[in-house]
C-alpha positions in Angstrom: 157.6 75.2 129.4 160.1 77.2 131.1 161.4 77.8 135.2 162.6 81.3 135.8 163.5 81.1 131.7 164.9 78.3 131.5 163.9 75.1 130.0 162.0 72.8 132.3 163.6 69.9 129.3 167.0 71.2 130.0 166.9 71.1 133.7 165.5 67.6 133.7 168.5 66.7 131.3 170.9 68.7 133.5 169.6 66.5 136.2 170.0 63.5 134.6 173.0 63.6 134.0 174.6 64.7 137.3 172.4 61.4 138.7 174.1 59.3 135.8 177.5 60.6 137.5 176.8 59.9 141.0 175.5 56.5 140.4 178.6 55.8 138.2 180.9 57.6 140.9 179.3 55.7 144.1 178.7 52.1 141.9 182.8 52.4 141.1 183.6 53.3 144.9 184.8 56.6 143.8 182.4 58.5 146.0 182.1 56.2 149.3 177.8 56.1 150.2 175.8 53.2 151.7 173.9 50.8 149.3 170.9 52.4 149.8 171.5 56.0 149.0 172.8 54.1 145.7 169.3 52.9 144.9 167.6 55.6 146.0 169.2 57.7 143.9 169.0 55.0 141.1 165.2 54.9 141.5 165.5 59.3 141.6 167.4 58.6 138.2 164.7 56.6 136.5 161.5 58.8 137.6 163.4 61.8 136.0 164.4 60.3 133.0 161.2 59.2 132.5 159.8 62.7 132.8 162.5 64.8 130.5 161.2 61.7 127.8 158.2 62.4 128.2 158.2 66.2 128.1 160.8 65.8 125.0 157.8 64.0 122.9 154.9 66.2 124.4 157.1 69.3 123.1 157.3 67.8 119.9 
């Protein structure tokens, strides 16, 4: 499963982890944003890592 050639897996990972650095970032008080761009973003972070697991195991 590919997007313009590249791996729909590897954006979804890509993804990931920029999400997993904002949440650290804005839960630290590096990056200044209101609590609820934290969760939303939170909540973002769980619905995509929920899909790249599930497309890992379907690809395998």
């Amino acid at each position: 499963m590919k997007i313009g050639g590249i791996s729909i897996l590897l954006l979804t990972g890509i993804l990931n982890y920029i999400l997993i650095l904002f949440q650290l970032g804005s839960g630290l008080r590096i990056l200044k944003v209101p609590l609820g761009v934290h969760r939303k973003t939170g909540a973002l972070l769980v619905v995509c890592a929920s899909a790249h697991a599930l497309l890992a195991i379907l690809a395998h």
